[in-house]
C-alpha positions as CSV (number, residue, x, y, z in Angstrom):
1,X,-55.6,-11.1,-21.0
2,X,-58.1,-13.5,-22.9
3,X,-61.0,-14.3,-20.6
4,X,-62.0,-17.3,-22.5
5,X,-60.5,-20.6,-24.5
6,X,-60.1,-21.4,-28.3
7,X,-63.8,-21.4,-29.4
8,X,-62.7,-24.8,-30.9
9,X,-62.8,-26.2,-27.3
10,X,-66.3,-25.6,-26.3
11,X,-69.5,-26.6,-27.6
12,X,-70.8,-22.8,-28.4
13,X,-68.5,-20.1,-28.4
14,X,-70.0,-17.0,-26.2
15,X,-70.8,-14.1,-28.9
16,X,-72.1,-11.5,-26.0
17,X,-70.1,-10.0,-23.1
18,X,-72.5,-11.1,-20.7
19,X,-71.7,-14.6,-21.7
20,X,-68.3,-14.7,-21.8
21,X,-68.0,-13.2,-18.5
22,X,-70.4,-16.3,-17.3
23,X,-67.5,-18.7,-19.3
24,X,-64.9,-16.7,-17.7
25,X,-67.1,-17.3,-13.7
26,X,-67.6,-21.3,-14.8
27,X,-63.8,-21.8,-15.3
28,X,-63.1,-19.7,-12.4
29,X,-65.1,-21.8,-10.2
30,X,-63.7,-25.2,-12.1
31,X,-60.4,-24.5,-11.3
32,X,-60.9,-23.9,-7.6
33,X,-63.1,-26.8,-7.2
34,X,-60.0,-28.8,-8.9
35,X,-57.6,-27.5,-5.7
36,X,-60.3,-28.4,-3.4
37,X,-61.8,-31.5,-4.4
38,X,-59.4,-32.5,-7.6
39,X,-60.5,-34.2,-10.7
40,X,-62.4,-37.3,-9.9
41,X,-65.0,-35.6,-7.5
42,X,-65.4,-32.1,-9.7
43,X,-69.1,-32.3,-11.0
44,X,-70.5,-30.1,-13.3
45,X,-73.5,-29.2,-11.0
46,X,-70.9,-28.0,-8.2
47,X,-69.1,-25.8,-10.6
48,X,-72.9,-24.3,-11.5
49,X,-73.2,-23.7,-7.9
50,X,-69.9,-22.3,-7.0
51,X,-70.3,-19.6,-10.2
52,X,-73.7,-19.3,-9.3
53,X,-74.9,-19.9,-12.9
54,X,-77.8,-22.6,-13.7
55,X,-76.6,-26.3,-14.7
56,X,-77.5,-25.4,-18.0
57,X,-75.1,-22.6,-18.7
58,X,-72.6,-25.0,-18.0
59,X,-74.1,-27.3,-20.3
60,X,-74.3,-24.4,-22.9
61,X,-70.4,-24.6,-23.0
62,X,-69.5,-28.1,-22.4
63,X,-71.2,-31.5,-22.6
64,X,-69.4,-32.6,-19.2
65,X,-66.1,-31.9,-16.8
66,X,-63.6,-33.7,-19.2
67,X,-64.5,-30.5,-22.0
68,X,-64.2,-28.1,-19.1
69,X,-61.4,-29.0,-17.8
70,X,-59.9,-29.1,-21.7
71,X,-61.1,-25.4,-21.8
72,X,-59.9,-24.4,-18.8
73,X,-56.6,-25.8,-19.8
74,X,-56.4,-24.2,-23.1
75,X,-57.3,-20.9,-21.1
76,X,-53.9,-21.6,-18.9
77,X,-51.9,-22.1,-21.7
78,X,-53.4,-18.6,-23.4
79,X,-52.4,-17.0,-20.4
80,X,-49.0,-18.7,-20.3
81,X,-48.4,-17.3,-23.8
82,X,-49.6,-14.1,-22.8
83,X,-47.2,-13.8,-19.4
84,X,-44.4,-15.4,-21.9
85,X,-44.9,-12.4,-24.2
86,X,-45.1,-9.3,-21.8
87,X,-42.0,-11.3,-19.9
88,X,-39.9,-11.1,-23.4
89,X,-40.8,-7.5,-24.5
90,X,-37.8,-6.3,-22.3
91,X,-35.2,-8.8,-23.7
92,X,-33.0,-8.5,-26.1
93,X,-34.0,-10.1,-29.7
94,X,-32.2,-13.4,-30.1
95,X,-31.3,-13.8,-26.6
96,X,-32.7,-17.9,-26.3
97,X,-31.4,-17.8,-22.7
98,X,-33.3,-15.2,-21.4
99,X,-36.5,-17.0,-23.4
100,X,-35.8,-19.9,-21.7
101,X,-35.7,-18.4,-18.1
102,X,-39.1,-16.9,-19.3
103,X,-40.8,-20.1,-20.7
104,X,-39.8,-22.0,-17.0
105,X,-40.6,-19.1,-14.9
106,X,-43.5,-18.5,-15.6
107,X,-44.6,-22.0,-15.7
108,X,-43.3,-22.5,-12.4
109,X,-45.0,-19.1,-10.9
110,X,-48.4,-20.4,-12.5
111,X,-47.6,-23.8,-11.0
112,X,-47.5,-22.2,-8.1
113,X,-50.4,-19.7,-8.0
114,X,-52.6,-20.7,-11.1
115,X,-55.9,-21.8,-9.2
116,X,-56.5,-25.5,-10.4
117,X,-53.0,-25.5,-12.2
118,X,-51.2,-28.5,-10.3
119,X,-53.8,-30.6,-11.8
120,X,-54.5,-29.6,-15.5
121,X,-52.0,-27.4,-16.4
122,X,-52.4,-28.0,-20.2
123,X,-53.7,-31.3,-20.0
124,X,-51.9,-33.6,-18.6
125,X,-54.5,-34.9,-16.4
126,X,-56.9,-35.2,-19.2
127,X,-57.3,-37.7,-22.1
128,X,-57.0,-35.8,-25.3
129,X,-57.1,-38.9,-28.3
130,X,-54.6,-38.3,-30.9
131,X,-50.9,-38.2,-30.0
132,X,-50.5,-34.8,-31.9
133,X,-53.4,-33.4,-29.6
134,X,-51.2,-34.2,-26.5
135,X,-50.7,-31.4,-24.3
136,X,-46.6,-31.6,-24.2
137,X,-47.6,-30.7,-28.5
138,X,-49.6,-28.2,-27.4
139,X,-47.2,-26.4,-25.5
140,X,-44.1,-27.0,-28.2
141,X,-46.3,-25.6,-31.2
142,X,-47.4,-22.7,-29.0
143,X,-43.8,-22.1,-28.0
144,X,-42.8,-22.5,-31.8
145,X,-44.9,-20.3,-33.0
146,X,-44.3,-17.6,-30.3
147,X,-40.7,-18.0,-30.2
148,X,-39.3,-18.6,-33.7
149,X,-39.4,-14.6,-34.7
150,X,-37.8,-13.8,-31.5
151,X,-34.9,-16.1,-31.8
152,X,-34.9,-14.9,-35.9
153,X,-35.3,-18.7,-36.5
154,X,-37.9,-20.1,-38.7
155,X,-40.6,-21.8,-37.3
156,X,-39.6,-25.4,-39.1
157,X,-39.6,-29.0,-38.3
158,X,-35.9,-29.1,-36.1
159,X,-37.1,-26.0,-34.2
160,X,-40.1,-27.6,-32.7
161,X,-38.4,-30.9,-32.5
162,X,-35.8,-29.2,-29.7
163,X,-39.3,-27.5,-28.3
164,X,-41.1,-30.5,-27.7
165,X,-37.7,-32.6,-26.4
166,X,-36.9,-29.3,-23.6
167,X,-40.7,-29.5,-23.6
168,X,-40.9,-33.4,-22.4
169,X,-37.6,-33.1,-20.4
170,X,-38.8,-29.9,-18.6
171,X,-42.1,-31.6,-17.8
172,X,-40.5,-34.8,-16.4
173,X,-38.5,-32.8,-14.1
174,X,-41.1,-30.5,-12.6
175,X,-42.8,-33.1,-11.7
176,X,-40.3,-34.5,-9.6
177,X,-39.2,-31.2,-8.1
178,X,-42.9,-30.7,-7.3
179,X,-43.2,-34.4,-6.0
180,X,-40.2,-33.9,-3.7
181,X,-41.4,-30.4,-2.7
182,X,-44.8,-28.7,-2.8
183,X,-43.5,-25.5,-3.9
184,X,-41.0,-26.9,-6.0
185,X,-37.3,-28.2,-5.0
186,X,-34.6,-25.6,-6.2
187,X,-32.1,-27.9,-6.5
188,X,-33.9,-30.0,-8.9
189,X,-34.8,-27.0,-10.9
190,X,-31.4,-25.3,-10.9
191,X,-30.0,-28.8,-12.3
192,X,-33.2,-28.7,-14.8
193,X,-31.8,-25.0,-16.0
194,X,-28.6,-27.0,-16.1
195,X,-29.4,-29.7,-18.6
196,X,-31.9,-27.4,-21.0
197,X,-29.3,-24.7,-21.5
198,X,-26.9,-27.6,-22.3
199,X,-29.1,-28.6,-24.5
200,X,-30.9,-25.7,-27.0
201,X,-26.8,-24.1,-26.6
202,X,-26.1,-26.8,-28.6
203,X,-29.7,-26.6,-31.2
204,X,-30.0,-22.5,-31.0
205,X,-26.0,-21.3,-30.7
């Protein structure tokens, strides 16, 4: 598993082991102060102190919370790829159903156990500019680019198009199950399962 974020995300990328594993302690401690504290009353300094790092290696990385936070969701959605993968590598090739199981389980058991994941997940919490940058297009290009060999489908405009809409409409409807229930109403879910497979059967079949 990666322990750090796309270099493109922090302000120096760590070149020595000893410094990555200091990134990896500083998002560590950023996403539990997130479950403790949340967003608006994270500060660097008690992230410094929680990894036990100076302030400064903090500032090495990132030039304040809203770049950490960015980094450590780009690190959640690594390890969603990563957990999407191994899930897969038992499936049969072509199979979207048993992709699509994979893609919302495992964003529901991160949801669930991710340390400071109800928060950032990929971004949502965070302002990221330009509309392409937005984390719901994070998630469908990742998915695109993971997926479209899998499902022996080319990685073009229509498939990422029914990405990003199962994308949006999954999103929308986590929320809610996770607004009705802490750990996540079933019900909501199994309808949510419902609507996507209705859905991509009709873009993938």
């Amino acid at each position: 598993m990666k322990p750090v974020p796309d270099p493109t995300t922090l302000r120096r990328a760590p070149v020595q082991r000893r410094s990555a594993e200091r990134l990896t302690r500083i998002l560590d401690a950023c996403a539990d102060l997130l479950d403790e504290v949340g967003y608006d009353a994270l500060s660097t300094r008690a992230v410094a102190q929680r990894a036990g790092v100076p302030i400064g290696s903090v500032y090495r990385f990132f030039g304040n919370k809203r770049q950490m936070a960015d980094a450590l969701a780009q690190r959640n959605l690594e390890r969603y790829a990563e957990r999407v993968t191994e899930r897969l590598k038992g499936a049969r090739r072509g199979d979207w159903r048993a992709a699509m199981d994979a893609v919302l389980d495992e964003y529901l058991a991160m949801k669930r156990t991710a340390p400071g994941f109800s928060l950032v997940d990929f971004g949502n919490q965070i302002p990221v500019g330009t509309r392409q940058a937005e984390p719901n297009h994070r998630v469908a290009d990742r998915l695109t680019a993971l997926l479209a060999d899998y499902l022996t489908r080319e990685p073009d405009t229509e498939l990422r198009r029914a990405f990003l809409i199962a994308v949006e409409t999954a999103d929308a409807l986590v929320q809610l199950a996770f607004r009705v229930d802490p750990e996540g109403d079933e019900a909501i879910i199994a309808e949510m399962r419902e609507m996507l497979r209705a859905y991509l059967g009709r873009v993938l079949d």
